[in-house]
C-alpha positions in Angstrom: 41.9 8.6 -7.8 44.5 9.9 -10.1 44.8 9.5 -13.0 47.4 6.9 -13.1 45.4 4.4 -11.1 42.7 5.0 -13.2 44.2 3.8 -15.9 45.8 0.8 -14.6 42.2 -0.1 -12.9 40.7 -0.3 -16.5 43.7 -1.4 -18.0 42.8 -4.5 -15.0 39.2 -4.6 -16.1 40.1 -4.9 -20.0 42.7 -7.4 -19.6 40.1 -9.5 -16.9 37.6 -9.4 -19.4 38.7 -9.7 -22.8 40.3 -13.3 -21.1 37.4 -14.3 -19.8 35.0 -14.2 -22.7 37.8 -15.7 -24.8 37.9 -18.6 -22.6 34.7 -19.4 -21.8 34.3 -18.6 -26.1 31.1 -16.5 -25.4 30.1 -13.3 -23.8 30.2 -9.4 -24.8 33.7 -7.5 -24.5 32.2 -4.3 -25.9 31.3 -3.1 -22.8 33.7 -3.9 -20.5 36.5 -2.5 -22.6 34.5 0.8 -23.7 33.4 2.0 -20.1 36.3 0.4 -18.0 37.5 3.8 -17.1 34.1 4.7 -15.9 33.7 1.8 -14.1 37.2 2.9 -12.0 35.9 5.7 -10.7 32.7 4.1 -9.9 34.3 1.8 -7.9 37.5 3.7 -6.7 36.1 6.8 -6.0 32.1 7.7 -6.2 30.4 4.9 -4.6 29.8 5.2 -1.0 30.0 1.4 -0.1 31.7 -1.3 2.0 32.7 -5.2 0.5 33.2 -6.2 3.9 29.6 -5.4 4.5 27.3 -5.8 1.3 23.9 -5.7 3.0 24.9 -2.4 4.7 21.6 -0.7 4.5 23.1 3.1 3.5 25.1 1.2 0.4 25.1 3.8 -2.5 23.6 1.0 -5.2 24.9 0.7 -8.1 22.4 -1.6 -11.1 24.4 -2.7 -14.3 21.3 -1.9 -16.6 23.6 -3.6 -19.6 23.7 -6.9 -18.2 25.3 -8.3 -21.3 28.5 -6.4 -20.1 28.8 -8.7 -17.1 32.4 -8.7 -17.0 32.4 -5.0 -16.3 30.7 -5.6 -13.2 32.8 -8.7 -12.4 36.0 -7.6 -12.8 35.1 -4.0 -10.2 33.6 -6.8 -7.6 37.0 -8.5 -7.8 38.8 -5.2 -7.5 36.9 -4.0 -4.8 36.8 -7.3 -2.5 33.3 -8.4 -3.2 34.8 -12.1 -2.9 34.9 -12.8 -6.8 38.2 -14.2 -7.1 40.5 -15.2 -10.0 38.9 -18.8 -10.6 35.5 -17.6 -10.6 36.4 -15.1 -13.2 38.3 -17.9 -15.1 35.0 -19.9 -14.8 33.3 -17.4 -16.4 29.7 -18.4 -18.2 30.4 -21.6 -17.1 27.7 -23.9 -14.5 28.2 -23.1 -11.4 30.5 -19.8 -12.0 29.2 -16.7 -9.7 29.9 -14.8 -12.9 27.1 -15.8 -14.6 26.6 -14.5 -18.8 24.3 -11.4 -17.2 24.8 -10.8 -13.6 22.2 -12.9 -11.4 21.2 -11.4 -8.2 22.5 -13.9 -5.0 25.2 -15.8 -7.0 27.5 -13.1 -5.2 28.0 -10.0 -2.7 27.4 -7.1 -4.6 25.3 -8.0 -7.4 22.5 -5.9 -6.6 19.3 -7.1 -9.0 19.0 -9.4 -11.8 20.1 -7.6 -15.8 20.5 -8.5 -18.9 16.7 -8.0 -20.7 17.5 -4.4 -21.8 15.6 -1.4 -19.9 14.6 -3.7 -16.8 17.8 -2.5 -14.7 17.2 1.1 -15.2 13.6 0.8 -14.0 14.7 -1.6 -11.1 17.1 1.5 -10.2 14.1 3.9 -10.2 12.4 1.7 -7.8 15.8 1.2 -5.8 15.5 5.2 -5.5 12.6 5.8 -4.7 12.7 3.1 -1.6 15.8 5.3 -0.6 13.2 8.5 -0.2 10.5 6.7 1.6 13.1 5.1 4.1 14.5 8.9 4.6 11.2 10.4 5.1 10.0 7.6 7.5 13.8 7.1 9.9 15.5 10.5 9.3 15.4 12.6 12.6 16.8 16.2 13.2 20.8 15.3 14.7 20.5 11.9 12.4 20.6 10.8 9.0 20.7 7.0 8.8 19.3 7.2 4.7 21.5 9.0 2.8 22.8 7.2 -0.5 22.7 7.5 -4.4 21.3 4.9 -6.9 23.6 4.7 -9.7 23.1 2.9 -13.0 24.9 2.3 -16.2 22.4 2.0 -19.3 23.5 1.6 -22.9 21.4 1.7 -26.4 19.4 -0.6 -26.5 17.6 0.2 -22.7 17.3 3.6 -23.9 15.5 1.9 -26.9 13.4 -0.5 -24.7 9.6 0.9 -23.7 10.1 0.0 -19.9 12.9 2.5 -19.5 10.8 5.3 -21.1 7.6 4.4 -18.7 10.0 4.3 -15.6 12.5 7.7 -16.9 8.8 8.9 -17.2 8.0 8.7 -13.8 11.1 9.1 -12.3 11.3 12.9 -13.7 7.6 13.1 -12.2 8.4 11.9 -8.7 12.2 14.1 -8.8 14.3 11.4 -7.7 17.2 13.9 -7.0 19.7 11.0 -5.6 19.3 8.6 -9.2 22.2 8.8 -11.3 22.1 6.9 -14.6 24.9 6.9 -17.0 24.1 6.0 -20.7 27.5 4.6 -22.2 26.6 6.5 -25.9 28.7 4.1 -28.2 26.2 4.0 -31.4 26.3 0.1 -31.8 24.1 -2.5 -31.3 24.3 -5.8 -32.8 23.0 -5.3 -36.0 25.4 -2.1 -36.7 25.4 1.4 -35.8 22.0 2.9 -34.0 21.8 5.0 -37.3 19.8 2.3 -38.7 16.9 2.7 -36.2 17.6 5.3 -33.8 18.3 8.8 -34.5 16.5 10.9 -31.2 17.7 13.2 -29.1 17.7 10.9 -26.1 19.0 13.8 -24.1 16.1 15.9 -25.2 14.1 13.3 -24.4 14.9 12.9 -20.9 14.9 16.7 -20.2 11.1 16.4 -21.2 10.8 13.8 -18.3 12.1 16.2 -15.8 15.7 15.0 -15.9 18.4 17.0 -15.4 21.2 16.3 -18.5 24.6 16.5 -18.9 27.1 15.4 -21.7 30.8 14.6 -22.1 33.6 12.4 -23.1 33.7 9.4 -21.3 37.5 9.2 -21.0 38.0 13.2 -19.6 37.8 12.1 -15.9 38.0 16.2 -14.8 34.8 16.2 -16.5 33.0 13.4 -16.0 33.9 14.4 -11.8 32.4 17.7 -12.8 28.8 16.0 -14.1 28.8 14.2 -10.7 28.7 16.7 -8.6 26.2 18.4 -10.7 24.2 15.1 -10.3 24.1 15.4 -6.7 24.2 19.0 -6.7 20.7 18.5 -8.4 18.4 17.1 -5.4 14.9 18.2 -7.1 15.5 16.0 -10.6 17.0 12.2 -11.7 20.4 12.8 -13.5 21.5 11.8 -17.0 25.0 11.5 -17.7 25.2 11.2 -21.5 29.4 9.8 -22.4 30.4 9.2 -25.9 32.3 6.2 -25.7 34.5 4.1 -28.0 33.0 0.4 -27.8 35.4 -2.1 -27.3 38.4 0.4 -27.1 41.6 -0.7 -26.8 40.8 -3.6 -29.3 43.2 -2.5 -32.0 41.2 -3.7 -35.0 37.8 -3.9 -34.0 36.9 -1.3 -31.6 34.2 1.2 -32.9 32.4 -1.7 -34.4 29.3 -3.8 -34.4 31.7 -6.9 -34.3 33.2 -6.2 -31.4 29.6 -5.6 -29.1 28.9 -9.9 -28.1 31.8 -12.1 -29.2 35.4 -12.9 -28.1 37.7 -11.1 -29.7 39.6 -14.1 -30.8 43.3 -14.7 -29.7 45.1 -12.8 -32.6 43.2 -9.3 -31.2 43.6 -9.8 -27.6 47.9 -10.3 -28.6 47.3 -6.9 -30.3 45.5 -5.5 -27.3 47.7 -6.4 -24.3 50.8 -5.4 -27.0 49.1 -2.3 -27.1 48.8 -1.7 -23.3 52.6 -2.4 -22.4 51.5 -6.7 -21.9 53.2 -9.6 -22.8 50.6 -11.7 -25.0 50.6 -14.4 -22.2 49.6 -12.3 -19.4 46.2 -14.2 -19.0 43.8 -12.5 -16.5 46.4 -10.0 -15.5 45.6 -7.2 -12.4 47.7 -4.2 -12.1 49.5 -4.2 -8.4 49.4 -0.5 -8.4 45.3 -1.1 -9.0 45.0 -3.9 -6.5 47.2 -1.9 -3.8 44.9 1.1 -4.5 41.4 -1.1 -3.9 43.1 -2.6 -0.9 43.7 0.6 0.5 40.4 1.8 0.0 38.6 -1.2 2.0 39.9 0.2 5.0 38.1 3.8 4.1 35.1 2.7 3.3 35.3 0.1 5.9 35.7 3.1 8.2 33.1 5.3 6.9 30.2 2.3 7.7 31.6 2.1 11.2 31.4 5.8 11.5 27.8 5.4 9.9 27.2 2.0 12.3 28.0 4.5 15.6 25.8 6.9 14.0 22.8 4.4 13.6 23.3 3.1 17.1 22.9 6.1 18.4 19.5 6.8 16.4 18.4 3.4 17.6 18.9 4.2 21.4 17.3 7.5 21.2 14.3 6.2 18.9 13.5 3.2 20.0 9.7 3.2 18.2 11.1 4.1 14.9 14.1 1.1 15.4 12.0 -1.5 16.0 9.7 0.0 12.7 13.1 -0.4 10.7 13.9 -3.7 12.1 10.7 -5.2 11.5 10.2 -3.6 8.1 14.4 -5.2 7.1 13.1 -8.6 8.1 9.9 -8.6 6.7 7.5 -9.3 8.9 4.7 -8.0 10.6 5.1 -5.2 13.6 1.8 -6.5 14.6 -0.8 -9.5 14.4 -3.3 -9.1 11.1 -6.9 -8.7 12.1 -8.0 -10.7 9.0 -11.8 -9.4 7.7 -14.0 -12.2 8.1 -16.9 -13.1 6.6 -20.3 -15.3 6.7 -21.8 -17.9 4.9 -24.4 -15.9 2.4 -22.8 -12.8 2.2 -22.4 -12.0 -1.4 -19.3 -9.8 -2.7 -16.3 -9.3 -5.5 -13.3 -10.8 -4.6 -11.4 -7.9 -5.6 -13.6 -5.9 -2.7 -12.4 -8.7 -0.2 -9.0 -8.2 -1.6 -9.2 -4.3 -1.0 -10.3 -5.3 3.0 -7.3 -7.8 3.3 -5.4 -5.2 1.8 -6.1 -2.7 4.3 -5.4 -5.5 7.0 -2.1 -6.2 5.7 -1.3 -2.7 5.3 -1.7 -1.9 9.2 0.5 -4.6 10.5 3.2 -4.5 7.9 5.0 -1.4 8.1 6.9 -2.4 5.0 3.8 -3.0 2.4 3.6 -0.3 -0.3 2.2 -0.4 -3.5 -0.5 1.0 -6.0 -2.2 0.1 -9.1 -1.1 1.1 -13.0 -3.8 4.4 -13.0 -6.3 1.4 -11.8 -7.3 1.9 -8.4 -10.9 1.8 -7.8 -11.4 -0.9 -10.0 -8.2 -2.4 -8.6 -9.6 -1.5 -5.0 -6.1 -0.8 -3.8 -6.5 2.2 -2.3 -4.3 2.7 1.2 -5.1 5.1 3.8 -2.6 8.6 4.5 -1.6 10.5 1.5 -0.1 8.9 -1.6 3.6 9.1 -2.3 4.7 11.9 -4.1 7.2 14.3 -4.6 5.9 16.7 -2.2 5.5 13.4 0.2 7.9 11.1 0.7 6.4 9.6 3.5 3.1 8.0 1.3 2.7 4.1 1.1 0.7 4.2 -1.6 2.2 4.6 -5.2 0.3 6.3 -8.0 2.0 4.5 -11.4 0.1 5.8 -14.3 -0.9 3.6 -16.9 2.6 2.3 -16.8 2.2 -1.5 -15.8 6.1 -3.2 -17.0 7.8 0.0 -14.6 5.4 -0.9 -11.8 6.4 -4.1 -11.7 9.6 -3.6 -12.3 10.2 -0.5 -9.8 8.3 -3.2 -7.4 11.5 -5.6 -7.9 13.6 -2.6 -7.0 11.7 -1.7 -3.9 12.2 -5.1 -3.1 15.8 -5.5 -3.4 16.5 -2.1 -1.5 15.4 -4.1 1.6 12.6 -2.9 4.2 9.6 -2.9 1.9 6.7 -5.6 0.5 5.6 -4.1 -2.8 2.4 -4.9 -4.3 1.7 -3.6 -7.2 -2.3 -3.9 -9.5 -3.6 -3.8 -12.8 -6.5 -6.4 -14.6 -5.4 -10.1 -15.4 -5.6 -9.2 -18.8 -2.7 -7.0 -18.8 -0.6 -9.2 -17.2 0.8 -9.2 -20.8 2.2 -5.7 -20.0 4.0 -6.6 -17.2 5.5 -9.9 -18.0 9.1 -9.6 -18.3 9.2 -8.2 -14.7 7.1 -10.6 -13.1 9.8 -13.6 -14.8 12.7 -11.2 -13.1 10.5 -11.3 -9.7 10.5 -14.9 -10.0 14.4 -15.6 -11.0 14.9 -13.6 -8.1 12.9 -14.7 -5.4 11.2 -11.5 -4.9 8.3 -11.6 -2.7 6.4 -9.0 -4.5 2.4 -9.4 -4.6 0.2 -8.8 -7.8 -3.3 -8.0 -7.5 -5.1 -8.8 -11.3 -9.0 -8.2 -11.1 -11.6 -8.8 -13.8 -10.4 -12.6 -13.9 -12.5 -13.5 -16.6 -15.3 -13.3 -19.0 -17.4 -12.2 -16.7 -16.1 -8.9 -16.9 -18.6 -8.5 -19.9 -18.9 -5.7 -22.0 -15.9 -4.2 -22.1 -15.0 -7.6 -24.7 -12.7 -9.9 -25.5 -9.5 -7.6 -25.3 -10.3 -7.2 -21.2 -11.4 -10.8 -20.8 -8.9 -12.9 -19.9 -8.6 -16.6 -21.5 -5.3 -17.6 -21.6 -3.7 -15.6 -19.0 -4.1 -18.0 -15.9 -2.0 -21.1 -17.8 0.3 -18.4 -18.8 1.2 -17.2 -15.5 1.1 -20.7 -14.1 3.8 -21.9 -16.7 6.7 -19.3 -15.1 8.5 -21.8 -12.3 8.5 -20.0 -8.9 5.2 -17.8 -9.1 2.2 -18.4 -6.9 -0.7 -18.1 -8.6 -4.0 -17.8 -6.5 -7.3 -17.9 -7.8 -9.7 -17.4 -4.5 -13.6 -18.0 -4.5 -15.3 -16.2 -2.1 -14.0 -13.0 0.7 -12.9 -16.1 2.6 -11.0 -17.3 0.4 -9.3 -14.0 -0.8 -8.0 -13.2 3.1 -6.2 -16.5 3.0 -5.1 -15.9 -0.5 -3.0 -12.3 1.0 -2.5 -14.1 4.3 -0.5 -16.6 2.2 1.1 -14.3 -0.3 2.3 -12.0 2.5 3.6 -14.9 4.6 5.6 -16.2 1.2 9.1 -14.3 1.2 10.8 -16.5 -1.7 9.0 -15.0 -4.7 6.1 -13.5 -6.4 2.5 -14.1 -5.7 -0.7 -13.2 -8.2 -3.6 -13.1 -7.0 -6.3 -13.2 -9.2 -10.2 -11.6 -8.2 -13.1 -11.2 -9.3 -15.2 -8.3 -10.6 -18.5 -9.6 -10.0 -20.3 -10.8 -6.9 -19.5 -14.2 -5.2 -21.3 -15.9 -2.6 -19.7 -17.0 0.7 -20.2 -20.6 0.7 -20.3 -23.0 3.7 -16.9 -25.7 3.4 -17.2 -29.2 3.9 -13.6 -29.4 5.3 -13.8 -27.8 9.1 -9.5 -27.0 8.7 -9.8 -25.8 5.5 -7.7 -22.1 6.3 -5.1 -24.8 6.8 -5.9 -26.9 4.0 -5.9 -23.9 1.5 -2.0 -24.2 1.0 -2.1 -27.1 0.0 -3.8 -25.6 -3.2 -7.0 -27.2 -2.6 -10.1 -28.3 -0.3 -13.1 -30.2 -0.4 -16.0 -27.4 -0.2 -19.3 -30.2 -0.9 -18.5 -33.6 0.5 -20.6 -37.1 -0.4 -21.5 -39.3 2.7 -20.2 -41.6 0.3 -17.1 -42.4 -2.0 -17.9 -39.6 -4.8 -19.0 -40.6 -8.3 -17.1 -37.3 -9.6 -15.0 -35.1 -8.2 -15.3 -31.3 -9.5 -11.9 -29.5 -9.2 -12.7 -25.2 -10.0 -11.2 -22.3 -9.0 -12.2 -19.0 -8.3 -16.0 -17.8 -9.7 -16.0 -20.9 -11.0 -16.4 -22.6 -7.3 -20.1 -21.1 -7.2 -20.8 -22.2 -10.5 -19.5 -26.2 -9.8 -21.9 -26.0 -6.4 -24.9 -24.9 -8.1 -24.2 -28.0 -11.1 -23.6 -30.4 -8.4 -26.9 -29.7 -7.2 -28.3 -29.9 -10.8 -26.5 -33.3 -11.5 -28.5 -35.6 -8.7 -28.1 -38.8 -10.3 -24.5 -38.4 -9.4 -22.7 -38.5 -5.6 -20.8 -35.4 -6.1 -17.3 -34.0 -4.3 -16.8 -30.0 -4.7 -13.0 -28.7 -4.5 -11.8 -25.7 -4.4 -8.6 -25.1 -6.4 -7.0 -21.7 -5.1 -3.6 -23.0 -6.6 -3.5 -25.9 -8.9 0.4 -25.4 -9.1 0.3 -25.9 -5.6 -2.0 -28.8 -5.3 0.0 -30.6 -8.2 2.7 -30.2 -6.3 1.4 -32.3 -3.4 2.2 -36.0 -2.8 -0.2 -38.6 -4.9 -1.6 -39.9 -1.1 -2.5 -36.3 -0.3 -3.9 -35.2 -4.1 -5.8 -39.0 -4.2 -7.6 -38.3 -0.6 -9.2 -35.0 -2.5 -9.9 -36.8 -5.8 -9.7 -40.2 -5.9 -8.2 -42.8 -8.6 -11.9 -44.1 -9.1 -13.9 -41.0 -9.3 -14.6 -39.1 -12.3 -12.3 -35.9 -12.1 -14.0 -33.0 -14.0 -12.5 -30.1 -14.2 -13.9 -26.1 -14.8 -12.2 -22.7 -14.7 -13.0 -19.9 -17.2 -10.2 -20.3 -19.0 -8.1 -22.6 -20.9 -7.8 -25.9 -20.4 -4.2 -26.2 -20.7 -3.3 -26.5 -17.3 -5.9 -29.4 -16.3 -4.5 -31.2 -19.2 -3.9 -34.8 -17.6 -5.5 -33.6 -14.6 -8.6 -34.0 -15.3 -11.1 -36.9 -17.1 -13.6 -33.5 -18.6 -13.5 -29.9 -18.6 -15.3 -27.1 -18.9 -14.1 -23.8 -19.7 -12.9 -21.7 -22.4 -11.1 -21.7 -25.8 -11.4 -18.8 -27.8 -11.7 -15.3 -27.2 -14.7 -13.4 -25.4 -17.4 -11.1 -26.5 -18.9 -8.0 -25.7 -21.8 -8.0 -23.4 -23.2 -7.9 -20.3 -21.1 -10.5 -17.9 -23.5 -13.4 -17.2 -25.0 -13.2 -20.6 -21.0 -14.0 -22.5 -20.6 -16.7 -20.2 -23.6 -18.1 -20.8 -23.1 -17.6 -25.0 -19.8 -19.3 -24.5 -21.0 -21.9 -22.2 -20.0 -21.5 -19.0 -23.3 -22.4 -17.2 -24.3 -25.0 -14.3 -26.3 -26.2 -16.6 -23.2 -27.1 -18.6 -21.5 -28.3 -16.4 -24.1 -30.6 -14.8 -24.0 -31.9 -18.4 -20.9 -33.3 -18.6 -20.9 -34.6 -15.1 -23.6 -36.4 -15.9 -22.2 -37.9 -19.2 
């Protein structure tokens, strides 16, 4: 690009987006206006993509970390021919629009991942590179490179100020992802005012001490910012900074520079001044440059030719690796390259649910080529430990992911593994901590992302390691985010229908939750109950009769309802198994009334809150405050989560 169509690209992209945020009255022009220069060359000259193909798996990526500057990212789709046109830019922020207020991944072609909760992009991107490496290691051959593209991200102050960003810079430098390229747009505002007020480090300093390699310039000297790109990729042993000071807002005549101008129109009076500024009549609304839009037109049919070269290239690997092809295929489809062998188990046996999990794992792992994962520095406990050699720096080719006690960058490098295509992510940590990893979970769940969480130590009866390990609340919280499976098995039965399930969801995030202690295999009343199970629940201990109560539990707390039902013989009692309440509340009333009847007794027990039976169920049993510290059986029993208990109020 010269420098002439440089500048009439951002002069494009400020015009673009100042009039959209003044229509729709709402949205954040600093952005846009400071990096549109940046974003040109992006666009018009580093990215290695195609708009008339944006699935093409070798797409250089490209993750607006900065959500809020949505219009940035709009305005370069529309450029580039990403089928954003003129009236969905005029829609802007409105129901409906494909230019959403933060970009939302599958409204439109080229919107790569979900932003706009500061730091979550630029951890996404880390997991978008590192998919990149274990796709290279696995498909390269000697004569063919099918993998070979950059992850590139745009990151402002305030993800350079949000924890997940450090966790996943962190490990980034560790695992020297050579081909991830973040540029941090270095405008010292945030809302409240300059970053003097609450951030004064060295970020550049900072990020050397990761293991990134750093560079710094002016984000308007386009000979120099070309020059810190091919340093970047010059560098393929270390993640790339590219530190710009920028001018926010520029080209607003009066308010660039300042706070006012970060997340607010500029009002009609400023945007005159603007366009006057740039050579624009005032009422040149959403104007594009013809020398920009003969420029991006032109280079669809380059890019469009260097995917065709690359599409000859792969069709070549394909005929002369046909083992490895149908690997890649099956992995970009997700789904199995060969049957499961499922463990099974027998009535009586007696184990964790988490140790289930780790066999169902394994299972899973050896007929999906795609699964990968690890556990946040948790993996014995976790039992998520996968055969071969972890992934590494030194081993591309590893499935299994060593995070560190870094749980909010595992889940969200997990999203980013996802939306790379070819790879299931799981990713492990305790229930408990599912507080850690919250925001990325939401983000797996906006987005449809079938990503699997494995939480063990489900409850109280993970004993003396006290109430800040033992989980109360966390099942209803998880429950309450719309589009996440939550899965409580009860026994190693149980927990291989609980993976088979989550593995065989591919529209968004599954948890499944296990057990520390031992569980008995019980027998189940229902003889289809593997079918059953997705409908959230089963009848495990039937009556001969109608049932005087029905006892809904989940999870441990399966054993304990058996064992109260036998307690509670005055009573004709009906066991069921909840593995997914969400699930089974979902069901039609003829389905949910066939389980539990309008005339029984419906008690309810999970250790836990009883939030989420609320209206579901006539008594429960379970848990409302914190835990304590001691051994398992002996806090449950303090708090008053025995049989006994519970044959108690099915008796009352």
């Amino acid at each position: 690009m010269d420098q002439r169509i440089i500048d009439e690209t951002a002069k494009s992209i400020r015009c673009l987006s100042m009039d959209a945020i003044q229509k729709a009255n709402s949205g954040h022009p600093g952005l846009p206006l400071g990096c549109a220069e940046l974003g040109a060359m992006l666009y018009g000259e580093f990215m290695r993509h195609d708009p008339s193909d944006p699935a093409w798996l070798d797409r250089d990526r490209f993750v607006l970390s900065a959500g809020h500057g949505s219009m940035l990212l709009y305005s370069l789709l529309h450029l580039s021919g990403y089928g954003i046109g003129l009236d969905d830019i005029r829609s802007f922020r409105q129901i409906g629009s494909k230019c959403a207020g933060h970009p939302e991944y599958g409204m439109a072609p080229g919107i790569e991942t979900t932003t706009g909760p500061l730091g979550q992009g630029l951890a996404t991107a880390v997991g978008m590179a590192v998919a990149e490496t274990m796709l290279a290691a696995r498909f390269n051959v000697a004569g063919r490179t099918i993998v070979d593209h950059y992850t590139w991200a745009l990151a402002g102050d305030g993800c350079m100020q949000e924890g997940v960003s450090a966790e996943a810079a962190s490990l980034a430098g560790h695992l020297g992802l050579g081909k991830l390229i973040v540029f941090y747009d270095d405008n010292a505002i945030t809302i409240d005012g300059g970053t003097s007020l609450s951030f004064g480090e060295d970020v550049g300093a900072r990020f050397e001490a990761y293991g990134w390699q750093v560079r710094k310039g002016d984000m308007y000297d386009a000979a120099a910012v070309r020059r810190m790109v091919a340093d970047a990729k010059a560098e393929t042993g270390k993640p790339s900074l590219i530190i710009l000071k920028s001018v926010i807002g520029k080209g607003a005549p009066t308010m660039q520079g300042s706070h006012k101008v970060h997340g607010a129109p500029l009002g009609a009076e400023e945007i005159a001044k603007a366009k006057a500024a740039m050579g624009l009549p005032a009422d040149a609304e959403f104007w594009v440059s013809p020398e920009a839009k003969a420029f991006f037109e032109a280079r669809r049919g380059e890019l469009a030719a260097g995917r065709a070269a690359w599409q000859a290239d792969f069709s070549a690997w394909k005929a002369e690796n046909p083992g490895k092809a149908a690997e890649l295929e099956a992995m970009l489809a997700g789904r199995p390259l060969s049957a499961p062998v499922w463990p099974e188990a027998k009535v009586g046996d007696s184990m964790a649910t988490r140790n289930a999990s780790g066999a169902a794992l394994k299972a899973a792992f050896a007929a999906w080529p795609g699964l990968v994962g690890g556990s946040a520095d948790l993996t014995g406990p976790n039992v998520t430990a996968l055969p071969g050699a972890p992934y590494s720096k030194a081993d591309r080719s590893g499935r299994m992911i060593h995070y560190g006690i870094r749980e909010h960058a595992m889940a969200a490098i997990s999203n980013g593994l996802a939306l790379h295509g070819g790879f299931r992510p799981f990713c492990a940590t305790f229930l408990v901590f599912a507080d850690y990893l919250r925001p990325s979970l939401r983000l797996a769940a906006l987005m449809g992302l079938p990503v699997v969480y494995v939480m063990t130590h489900d409850s109280v009866f993970v004993g003396e390691d006290g109430p800040t390990h033992q989980p109360i609340e966390h099942l209803a919280s998880l429950r309450a985010i719309p589009n996440v499976l939550v899965l409580r098995p009860a026994d190693a039965e149980e927990t291989a229908e609980a993976w088979a399930w989550a593995m065989a969801k591919t529209d968004g995030p599954t948890v499944i939750a296990l057990t520390r202690q031992n569980l008995p295999v019980f027998g189940k009343a229902d003889p289809m109950w593997r079918d059953t199970f997705r409908t959230g629940a089963y009848v495990v201990r039937n009556t001969s009769d109608e049932p005087d109560v029905v006892v809904l539990a989940s999870g441990s707390e399966v054993d304990l309802a058996l064992k109260a039902a036998e307690l509670a013989s005055s009573k004709s009692v009906r066991v069921v198994s909840v593995p997914s309440l969400e699930t089974f509340l979902a069901q039609p009333d003829a389905l949910r009334d066939t389980l539990a009847p309008p005339e029984a007794r419906i008690v309810a027990c999970e250790a836990g809150r009883s939030m989420p039976w609320n209206g579901v169920a006539d008594g429960f049993l379970g848990i409302e405050r914190f835990g304590e510290s001691g051994p398992g059986a002996k806090v449950a029993a303090h708090l008053g989560l025995t049989p006994e208990a519970l044959a108690a109020l099915i008796n009352a």
